[in-house]
Structures are given as C-alpha cells and as structure tokens.
N, C-alpha and C positions, 0 to 999 in steps of 0.2 A: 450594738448589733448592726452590721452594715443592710443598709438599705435594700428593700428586692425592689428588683425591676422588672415593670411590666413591657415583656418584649413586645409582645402581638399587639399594645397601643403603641409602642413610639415606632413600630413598622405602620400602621393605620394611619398616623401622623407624618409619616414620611411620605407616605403615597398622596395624602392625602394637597399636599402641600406641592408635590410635583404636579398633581393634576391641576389646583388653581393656577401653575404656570404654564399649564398646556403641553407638558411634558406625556410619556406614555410611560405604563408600566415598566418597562426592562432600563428607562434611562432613570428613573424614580431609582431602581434598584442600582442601578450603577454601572450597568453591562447592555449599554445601549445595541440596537440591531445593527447591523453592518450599514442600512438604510438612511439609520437618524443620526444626528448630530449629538455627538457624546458630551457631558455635561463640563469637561474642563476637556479642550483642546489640545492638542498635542505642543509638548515643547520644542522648539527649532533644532536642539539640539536632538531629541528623540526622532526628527525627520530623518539626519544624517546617519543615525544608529539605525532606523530603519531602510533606509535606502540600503546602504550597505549588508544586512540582512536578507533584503532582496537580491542585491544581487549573488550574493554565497548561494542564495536557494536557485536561482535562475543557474548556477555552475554545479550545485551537487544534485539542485532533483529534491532534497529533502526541507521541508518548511521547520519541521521542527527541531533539528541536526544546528542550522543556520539560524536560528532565532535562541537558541542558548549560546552558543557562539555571540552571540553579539549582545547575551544580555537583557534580551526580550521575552514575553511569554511566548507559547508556541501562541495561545488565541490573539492576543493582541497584532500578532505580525498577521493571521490570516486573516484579521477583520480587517486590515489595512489594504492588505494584499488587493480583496475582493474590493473595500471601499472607490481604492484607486482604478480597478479594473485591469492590473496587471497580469491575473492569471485567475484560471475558474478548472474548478475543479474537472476532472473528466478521468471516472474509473478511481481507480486507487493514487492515481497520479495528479498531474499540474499539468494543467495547458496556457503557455504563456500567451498573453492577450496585450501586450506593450505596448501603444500605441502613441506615446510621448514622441514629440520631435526632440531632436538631436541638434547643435549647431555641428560642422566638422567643416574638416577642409577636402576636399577633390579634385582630385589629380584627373582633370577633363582636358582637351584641347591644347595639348603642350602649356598647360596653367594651374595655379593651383586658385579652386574658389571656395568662399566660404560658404555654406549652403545647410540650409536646415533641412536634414532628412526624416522621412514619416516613418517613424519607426523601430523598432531595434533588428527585423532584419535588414534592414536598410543601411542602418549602421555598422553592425556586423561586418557585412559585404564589404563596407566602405573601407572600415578598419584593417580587413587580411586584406586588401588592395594597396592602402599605403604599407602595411609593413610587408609585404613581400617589393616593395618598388621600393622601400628603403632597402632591403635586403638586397634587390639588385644592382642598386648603385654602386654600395658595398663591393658587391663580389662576379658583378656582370655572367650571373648566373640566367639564361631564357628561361630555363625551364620553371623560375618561381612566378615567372607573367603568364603562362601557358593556361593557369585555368581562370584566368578574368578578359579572354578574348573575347569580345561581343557582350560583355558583363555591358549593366549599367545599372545604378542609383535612382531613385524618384526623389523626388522633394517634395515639403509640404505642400508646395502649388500646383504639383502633378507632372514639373518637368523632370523628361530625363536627362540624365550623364553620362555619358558612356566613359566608359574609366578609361586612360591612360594605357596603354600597354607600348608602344611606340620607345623602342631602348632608346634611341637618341633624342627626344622628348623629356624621357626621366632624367637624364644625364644633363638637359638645357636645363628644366628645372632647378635640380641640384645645383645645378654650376651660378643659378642667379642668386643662391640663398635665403629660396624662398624654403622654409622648414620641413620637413615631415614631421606633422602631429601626429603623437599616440595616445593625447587625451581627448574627450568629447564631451560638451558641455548637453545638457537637459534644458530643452527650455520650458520654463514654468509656463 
C-alpha cells in the first residue's frame, strides 16, 4: 500500500525552516513579493528573455500578449517589470517608468559623441534623430530634419545636446566615416 502523506506537516515544516532562515511567508511558499529577494535568482539567460519581453510589451501595450511570446509567465514578467521599476501600473493600462541610462552616439556640433542618455525618452529622441540624418544623407531630403529643430538630448550628468540638424554638418559627418548607429547599449 503506498504511503499517505501528511500535506499540512511537511507545509508546517517548510515554513517552518524558511522562517529559521529569516525568510517570510510568500518566499517560504515560493512566490516571493515583488519587494523581497526571490529564493533562486534569475538565470542570465532569463534576463535576455525578459529584457526582450519588455520590450515587445513597451511596443504593443500588452504584458501578457509579450511574455508568451517570449516564453514567460504573464506573473513572472510583471513582477520583474515592477521589481526593476520599468513601468506601474495606472488604470487598466502600463505607464512606462524607464529610467535606465542608455550609451548612444549624438550627432551635436558637426560631431558624433558618445554620451549616456537618462532614459528611454531620451533615447528615443536620439534614435529618430540619427535615423532620419541617415535617411538624409541618403536622399538629401530637409523635410526629414524639420521636426528635431531646437531638439536636444540630456545625459545622465544633466548636459544638453542639441541635435544636429545643419545639412552640410551631416554630410562632413558622413563624409569622415564616422557611423550612424542604430543600436544602443543599456548601461547596468
């Protein structure tokens, strides 16, 4: 006859052994609070799955759409979400709250620099700034400069940028073979 098991001791025994570790109820159970330190760490590679997750959600609006897409539980990506402070909730919807620097490059002063911006609208910004000045190079179109006149960027130390708009500026640029990047790095 196979053995019964008594559930409600070896939960008594489970709690009981998270508490001599100074653990609290919900991490004893295994669903620690968005607050505390969950009992096995996330794998590096689960960061990349979740980063990517984020950002599908940060493009459609939907957390939970974006976290089977990639593989993830819907709770898991929004206990992340809120852990990191990426976004909080507000109404039925997401309000993103991003506040990672960025490294990128910046088309300032007839130069391109390399500059950690505060933020993701800042990067943003940055990003349709170089790709419509690549696009200009391209096809010496004005009209794609037209809405980053008086624009600028902040960076993490509170200076500004003012972007580039200047057609024969973009065109020195270009011509010295300094790149237009359309990747941007995170800095931890």
């Amino acid at each position: 006859m196979p053995r019964q098991r008594d559930h409600k001791a070896e939960y008594a025994r489970r709690l009981a052994r998270a508490f001599a570790q100074g653990l609290s109820r919900s991490q004893a159970r295994g669903h620690a609070r968005p607050d505390e330190a969950p009992l096995r760490p996330a794998k590096p590679k689960d960061a990349e799955r979740i980063e990517a997750a984020y950002k599908d959600m940060r493009r459609t609006g939907s957390l939970t759409k974006a976290a089977k897409t990639h593989g993830i539980s819907p709770e898991r990506l929004r206990r992340e979400v809120k852990a990191q402070g990426l976004a909080e909730r507000s109404g039925r919807g997401w309000r993103f709250t991003d506040t990672r620097a960025r490294q990128m490059p910046v088309l300032t002063s007839g130069e391109v620099v390399e500059v950690k911006l505060a933020g993701y609208d800042q990067a943003a910004l940055n990003g349709a700034h170089l790709n419509a000045a690549w696009q200009f190079v391209r096809t010496n179109d004005r009209d794609l400069l037209a809405p980053f006149v008086g624009q600028s960027v902040t960076d993490t130390a509170g200076n500004s940028y003012p972007l580039e708009t200047d057609p024969n500026a973009l065109h020195a640029i270009a011509a010295t073979g300094e790149a237009f990047h359309e990747i941007y790095r995170l800095i931890v």
